[in-house]
N, C-alpha and C positions, 0 to 999 in steps of 0.2 A: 504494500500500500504506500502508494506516496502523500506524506504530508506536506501542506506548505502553508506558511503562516506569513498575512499579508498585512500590513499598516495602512486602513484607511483614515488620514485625518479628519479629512472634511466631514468625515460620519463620525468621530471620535471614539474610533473602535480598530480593534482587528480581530482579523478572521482566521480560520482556518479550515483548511480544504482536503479531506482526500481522496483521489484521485481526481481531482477539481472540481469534489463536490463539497458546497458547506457541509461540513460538519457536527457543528454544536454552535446554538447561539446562546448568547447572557443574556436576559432577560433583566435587565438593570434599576430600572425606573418606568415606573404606570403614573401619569399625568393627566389632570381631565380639569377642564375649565372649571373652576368654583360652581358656576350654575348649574353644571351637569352631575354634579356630582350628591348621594344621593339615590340615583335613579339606576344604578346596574351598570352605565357607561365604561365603566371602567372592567370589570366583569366580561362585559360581553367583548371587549379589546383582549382581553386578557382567552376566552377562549375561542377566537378565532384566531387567533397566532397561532396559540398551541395547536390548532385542527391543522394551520398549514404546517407546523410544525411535523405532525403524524402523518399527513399526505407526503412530504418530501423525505420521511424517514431521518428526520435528524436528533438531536437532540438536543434537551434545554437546562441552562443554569439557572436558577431560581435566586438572582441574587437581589430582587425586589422584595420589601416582606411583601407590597402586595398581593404580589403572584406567587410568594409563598402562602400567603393565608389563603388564597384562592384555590392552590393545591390542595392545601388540608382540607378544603372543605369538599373538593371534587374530588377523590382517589383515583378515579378511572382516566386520570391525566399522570399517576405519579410513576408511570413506564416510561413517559417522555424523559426524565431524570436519570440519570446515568445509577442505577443502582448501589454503586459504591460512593455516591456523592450526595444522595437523600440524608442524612444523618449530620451532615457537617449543614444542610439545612434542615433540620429536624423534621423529617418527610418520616 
């Protein structure tokens, strides 16, 4: 398997690929306009990543508590987590 690990700045992240596919994304920060917030908006952001997330086969860092408390309350999202890395976020 080839890995390569790329520095995008303009997105403030990097990536990485293998065999030039993503790999695993951080899931860092869930942001929703004051007014919307309240109403699931953030939730419903939260599991439509993760669905594209299981469509493309990759995997996810839960380094949001959002998207960790969202975890915990969805289980049938916590395969998307690399199974040896659930516990360092209390999955």
């Amino acid at each position: 398997m080839e890995l390569k690990v790329t520095d995008h700045p303009e997105e403030s992240r990097y990536e990485i690929t293998a065999d030039g596919e993503l790999a695993v994304i951080d899931l860092q920060h869930t942001q929703t306009d004051d007014r919307f917030r309240g109403h699931g908006v953030g939730g419903h952001l939260v599991q439509g990543t993760l669905d594209s997330v299981r469509e493309r086969h990759l995997a996810v860092i839960p380094t949001c508590p959002f998207v960790r408390r969202w975890l915990g309350e969805h289980p049938d999202y916590l395969d998307l987590v690399p199974a040896g890395r659930r516990a360092e976020f209390d999955l």
